[in-house]
N, C-alpha and C positions, 0 to 999 in steps of 0.2 A: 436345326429346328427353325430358327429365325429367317432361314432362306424359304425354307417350305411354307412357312404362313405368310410368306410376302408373296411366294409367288400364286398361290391362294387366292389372293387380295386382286392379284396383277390379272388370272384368268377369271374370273369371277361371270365375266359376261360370257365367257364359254362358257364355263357348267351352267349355265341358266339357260343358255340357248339349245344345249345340248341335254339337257336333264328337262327342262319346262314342261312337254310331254308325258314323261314318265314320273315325275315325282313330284309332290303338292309343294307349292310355294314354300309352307311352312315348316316342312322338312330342309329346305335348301338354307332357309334363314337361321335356323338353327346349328347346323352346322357351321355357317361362317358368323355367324353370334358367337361361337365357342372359339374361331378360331380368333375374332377380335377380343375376348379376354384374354386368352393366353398371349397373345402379343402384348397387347394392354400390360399386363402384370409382367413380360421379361422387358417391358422399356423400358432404361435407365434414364438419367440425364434428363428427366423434360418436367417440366413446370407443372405442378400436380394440378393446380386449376386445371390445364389442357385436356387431363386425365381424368377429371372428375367429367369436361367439358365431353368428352369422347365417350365417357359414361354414360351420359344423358344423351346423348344421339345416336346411341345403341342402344340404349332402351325404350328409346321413340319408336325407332326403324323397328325394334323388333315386335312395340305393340302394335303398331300400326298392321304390320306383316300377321301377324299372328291375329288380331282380326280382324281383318280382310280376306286373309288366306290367297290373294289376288296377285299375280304375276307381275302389275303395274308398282307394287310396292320394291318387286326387287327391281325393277326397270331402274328404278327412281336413285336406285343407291350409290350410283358415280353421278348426279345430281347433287346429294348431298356431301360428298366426300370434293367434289370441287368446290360449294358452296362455303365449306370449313377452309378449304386451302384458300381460298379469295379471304375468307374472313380472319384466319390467321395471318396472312399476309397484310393483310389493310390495317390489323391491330398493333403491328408492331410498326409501320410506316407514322401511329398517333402516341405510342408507347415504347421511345426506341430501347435499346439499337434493333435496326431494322432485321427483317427473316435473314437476311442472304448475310448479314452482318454477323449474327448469332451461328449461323453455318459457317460461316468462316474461323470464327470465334473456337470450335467445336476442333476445328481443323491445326487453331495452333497459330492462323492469318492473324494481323490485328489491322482494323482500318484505322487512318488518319485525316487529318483536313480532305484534301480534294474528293479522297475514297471514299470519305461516308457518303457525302452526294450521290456519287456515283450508285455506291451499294444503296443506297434508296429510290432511286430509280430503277435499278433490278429488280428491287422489289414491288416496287408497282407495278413494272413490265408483269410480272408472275400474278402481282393480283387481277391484274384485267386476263390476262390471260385466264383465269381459272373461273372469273366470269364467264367470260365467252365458254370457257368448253362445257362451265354446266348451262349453258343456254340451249346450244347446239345439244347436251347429254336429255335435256328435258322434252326437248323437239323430237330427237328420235326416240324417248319413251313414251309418249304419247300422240305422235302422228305415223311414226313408220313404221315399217316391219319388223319383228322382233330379229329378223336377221341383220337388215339395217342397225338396226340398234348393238348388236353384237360387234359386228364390225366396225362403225365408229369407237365406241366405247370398250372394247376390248384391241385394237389394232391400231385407227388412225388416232385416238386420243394421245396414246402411247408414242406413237413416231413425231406428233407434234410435240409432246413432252422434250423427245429424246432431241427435233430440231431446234428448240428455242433454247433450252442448255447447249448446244453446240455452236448456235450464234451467238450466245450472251458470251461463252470463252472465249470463243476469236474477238470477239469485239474488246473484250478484256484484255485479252495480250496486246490487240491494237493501242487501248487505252493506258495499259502500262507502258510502255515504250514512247508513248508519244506526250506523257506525263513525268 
């Protein structure tokens, strides 16, 4: 079940691009409203502020959507979901241990001296990064084409995701070894 509501989450900018035609805004919003609660409610482990916080930016997104009724509301919503990942990330860089420290943490990892630096710099790498991509995600919800928009933010967001994890563990195994 947890697979199918992430991957949900993951297409999103497909069924918007591919339903926006056919079905009003506020039926699309409703739909992934429900499926952000049932996520919401099977997440374990996370700091219930986050979830109250995730609470309140579901029920923004969904008044907002719901009246507007406007296609620009669902554009906007991998805007907001990098805006939170920038702002969770910046929060624990001022209230540690840092995000990538707490993920490691989860994993079983513990950091120490030289590490945490390190691990705090991961995590800034990821918060400017999640700047920039709601920068770029805001640019194509309101200058480009909703196909444009689908493909960054359903495709190259993703692959940039998937390369900056790919460089940050090479550079980690580099960094273990040479530490």
């Amino acid at each position: 079940m947890r697979v199918l509501i992430l991957l949900g989450f993951i297409a999103f900018p497909l069924f918007v691009y591919l339903l926006a035609d056919r079905v009003p805004p506020t039926i699309i919003v409703l739909v992934f409203a429900g499926l952000a609660i049932v996520r919401l409610a099977v997440v374990s482990n996370i700091d219930r502020r986050l979830v109250a916080a995730a609470f309140a930016g579901l029920a923004l997104f969904c008044w907002l959507a719901l009246r507007d009724d406007d296609l620009m509301v669902l554009k906007l919503y991998p805007v907001g979901i990098s805006i939170a990942g920038a702002t969770y990330f910046l929060f624990t860089l001022w209230h540690p241990p840092s995000a990538i420290e707490r993920l490691l943490a989860v994993t079983g990892e513990t950091v120490s001296g030289r590490g945490k630096s390190y691990v705090r710099g991961v995590t800034a790498v990821w918060a400017v990064f999640f700047v920039l991509n709601a920068a770029i995600a805001l640019w194509t919800a309101t200058s480009a084409p909703t196909s444009t928009w689908a493909l960054y933010n359903g495709v190259v967001s993703y692959v940039a995701i998937g390369a900056l994890f790919s460089v940050e563990y090479l550079v980690r195994i580099w960094y273990r070894r040479r530490v």
